[in-house]
C-alpha positions as CSV (number, residue, x, y, z in Angstrom):
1,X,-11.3,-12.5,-11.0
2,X,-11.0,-13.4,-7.6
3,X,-9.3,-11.4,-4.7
4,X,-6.9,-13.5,-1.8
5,X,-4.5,-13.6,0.4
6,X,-1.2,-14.7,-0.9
7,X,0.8,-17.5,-0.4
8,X,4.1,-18.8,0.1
9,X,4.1,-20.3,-3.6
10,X,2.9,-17.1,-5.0
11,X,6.1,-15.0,-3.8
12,X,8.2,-15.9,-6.9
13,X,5.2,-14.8,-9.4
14,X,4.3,-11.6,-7.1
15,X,8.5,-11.1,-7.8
16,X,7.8,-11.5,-11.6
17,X,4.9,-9.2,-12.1
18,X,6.4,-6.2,-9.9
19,X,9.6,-6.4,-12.0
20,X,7.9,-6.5,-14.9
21,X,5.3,-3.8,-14.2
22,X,7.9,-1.6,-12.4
23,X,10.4,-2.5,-15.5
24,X,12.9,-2.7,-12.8
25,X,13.3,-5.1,-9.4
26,X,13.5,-2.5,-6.7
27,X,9.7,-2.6,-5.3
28,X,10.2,-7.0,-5.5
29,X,12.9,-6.3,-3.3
30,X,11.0,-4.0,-1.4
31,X,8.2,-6.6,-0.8
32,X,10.9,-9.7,0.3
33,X,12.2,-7.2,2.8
34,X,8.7,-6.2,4.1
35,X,7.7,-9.9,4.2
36,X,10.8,-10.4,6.8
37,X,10.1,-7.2,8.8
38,X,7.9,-6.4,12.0
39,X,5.0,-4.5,9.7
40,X,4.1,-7.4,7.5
41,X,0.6,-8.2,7.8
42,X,0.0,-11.3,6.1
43,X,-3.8,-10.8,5.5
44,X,-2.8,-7.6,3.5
45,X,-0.7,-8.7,1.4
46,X,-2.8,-9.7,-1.8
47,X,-2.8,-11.2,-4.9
48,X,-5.3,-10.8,-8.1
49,X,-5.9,-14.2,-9.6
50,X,-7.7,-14.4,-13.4
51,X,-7.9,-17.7,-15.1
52,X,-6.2,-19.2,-12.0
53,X,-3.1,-17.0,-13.2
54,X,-1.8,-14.6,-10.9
55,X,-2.4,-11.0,-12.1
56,X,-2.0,-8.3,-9.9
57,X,-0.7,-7.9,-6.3
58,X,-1.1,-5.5,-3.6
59,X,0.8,-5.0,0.0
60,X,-0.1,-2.6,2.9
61,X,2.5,-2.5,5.6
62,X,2.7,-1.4,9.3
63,X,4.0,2.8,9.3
64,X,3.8,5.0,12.2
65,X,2.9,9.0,12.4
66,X,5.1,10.4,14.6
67,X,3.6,13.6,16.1
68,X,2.3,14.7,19.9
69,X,2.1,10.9,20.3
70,X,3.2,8.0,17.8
71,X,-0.2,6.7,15.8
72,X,-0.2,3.1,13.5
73,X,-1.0,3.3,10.3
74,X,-0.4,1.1,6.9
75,X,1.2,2.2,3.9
76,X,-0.1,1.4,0.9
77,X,2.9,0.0,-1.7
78,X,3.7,-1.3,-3.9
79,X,0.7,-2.2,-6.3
80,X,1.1,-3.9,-9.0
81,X,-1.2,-5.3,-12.3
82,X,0.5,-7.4,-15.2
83,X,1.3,-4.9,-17.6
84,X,-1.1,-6.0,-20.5
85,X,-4.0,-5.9,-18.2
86,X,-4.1,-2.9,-16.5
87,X,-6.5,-0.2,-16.8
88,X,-9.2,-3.3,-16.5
89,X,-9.9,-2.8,-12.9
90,X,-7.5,-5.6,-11.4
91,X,-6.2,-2.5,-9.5
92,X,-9.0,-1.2,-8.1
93,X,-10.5,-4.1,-7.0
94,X,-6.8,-4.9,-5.2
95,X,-7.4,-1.3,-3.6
96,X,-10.9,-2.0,-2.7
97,X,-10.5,-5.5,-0.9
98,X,-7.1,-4.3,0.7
99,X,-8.7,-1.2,2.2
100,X,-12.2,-3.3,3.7
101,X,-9.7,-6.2,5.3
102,X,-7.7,-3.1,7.0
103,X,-10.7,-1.7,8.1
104,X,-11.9,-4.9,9.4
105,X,-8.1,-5.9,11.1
106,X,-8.5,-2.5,13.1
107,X,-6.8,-0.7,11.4
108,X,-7.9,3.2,11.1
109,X,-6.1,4.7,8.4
110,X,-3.8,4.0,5.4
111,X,-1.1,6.3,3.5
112,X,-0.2,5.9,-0.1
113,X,2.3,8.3,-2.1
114,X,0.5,7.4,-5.8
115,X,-1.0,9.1,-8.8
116,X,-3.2,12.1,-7.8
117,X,-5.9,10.9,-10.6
118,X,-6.1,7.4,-9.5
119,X,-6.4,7.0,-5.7
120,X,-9.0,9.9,-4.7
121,X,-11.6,7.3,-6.4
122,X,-11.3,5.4,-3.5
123,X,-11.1,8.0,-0.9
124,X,-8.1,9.2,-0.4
125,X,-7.3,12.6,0.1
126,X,-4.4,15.0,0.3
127,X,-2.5,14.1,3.5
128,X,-1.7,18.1,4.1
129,X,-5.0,18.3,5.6
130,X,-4.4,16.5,8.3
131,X,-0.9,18.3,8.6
132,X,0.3,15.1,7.9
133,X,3.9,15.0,6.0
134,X,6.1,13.1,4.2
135,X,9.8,12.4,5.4
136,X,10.8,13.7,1.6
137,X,9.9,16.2,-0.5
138,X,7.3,14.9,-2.5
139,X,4.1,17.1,-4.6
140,X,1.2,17.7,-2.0
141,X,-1.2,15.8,-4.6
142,X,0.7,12.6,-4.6
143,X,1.2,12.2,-0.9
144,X,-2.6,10.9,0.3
145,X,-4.3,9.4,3.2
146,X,-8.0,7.6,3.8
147,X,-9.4,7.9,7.4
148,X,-10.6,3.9,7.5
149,X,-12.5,5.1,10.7
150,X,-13.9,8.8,10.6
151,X,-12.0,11.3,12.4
152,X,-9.7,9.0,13.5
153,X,-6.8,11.0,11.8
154,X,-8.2,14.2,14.1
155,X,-5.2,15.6,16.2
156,X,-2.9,12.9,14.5
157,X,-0.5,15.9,12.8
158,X,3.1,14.3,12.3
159,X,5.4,13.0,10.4
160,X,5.0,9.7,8.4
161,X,8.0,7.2,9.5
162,X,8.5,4.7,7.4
163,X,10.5,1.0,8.7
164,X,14.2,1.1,7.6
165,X,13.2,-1.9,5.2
166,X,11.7,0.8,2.8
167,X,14.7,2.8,2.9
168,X,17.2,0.1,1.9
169,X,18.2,0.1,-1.4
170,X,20.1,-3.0,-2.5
């Protein structure tokens, strides 16, 4: 399996396999309308190739904490693995690879709202501890965070604003 960047040509396959592991087309939307927007960062947006078929995809996305002082973060969504593959790791190693580029673009923290079993493997951690929040109401354990650089969520307390292209709803 092999881990890259995606492409232009890859955008109606990414489409397919978010429908079809969402069983519904909002989060393909969601990534067209991130693709257009200010936060795209192309180097994060991934895809998951197997057999030179694409399997999986993963985005992060420019967010801000708005607190004292407004801090840059990413957000980490959608994910997505072909349904008949996942629990095989495409996932993880999507998670993994996004999260080192991040680190290695400058980026000092990332924010996911996922399953609380799944993403504290790979470091996240309840947001509450940093007294970060949520703009909804959404379980403590599902709304998580990973410092990319240590302590650089210290004194960061706010509120998670996401860019309007998440709140659309088509």
């Amino acid at each position: 399996m092999k881990i890259r960047q995606e492409q232009k040509d890859d955008y109606k396959k990414v489409y397919e396999i978010n429908k079809e592991a969402f069983n519904q087309e909002d989060e393909s939307k969601l990534i067209e309308r991130i693709r257009a927007s200010e936060g795209f960062v192309p180097e994060l947006s991934l895809v998951a190739e197997q057999d030179n078929e694409i399997v999986g995809h993963i985005l992060f996305s420019k967010i801000k904490i708005i607190g004292e002082a407004e801090y840059e973060s990413l957000a980490l969504a959608p994910m997505s693995v072909v349904p008949k593959l996942q629990k095989q790791g495409i996932g993880g190693k999507l998670v993994t690879t996004g999260l080192e580029i991040a680190k290695k673009l400058g980026f000092k923290s990332v924010i996911v709202v996922g399953h609380e079993d799944y993403y504290p493997r790979f470091g996240f951690k309840k947001a509450s501890l940093w007294s970060i929040k949520y703009p909804f109401e959404v379980p403590d354990e599902v709304f998580m965070v990973i410092e990319l650089v240590e302590g650089s969520l210290e004194g960061k307390a706010g509120c998670v604003q996401y860019p309007k292209e998440f709140m659309e709803v088509e």
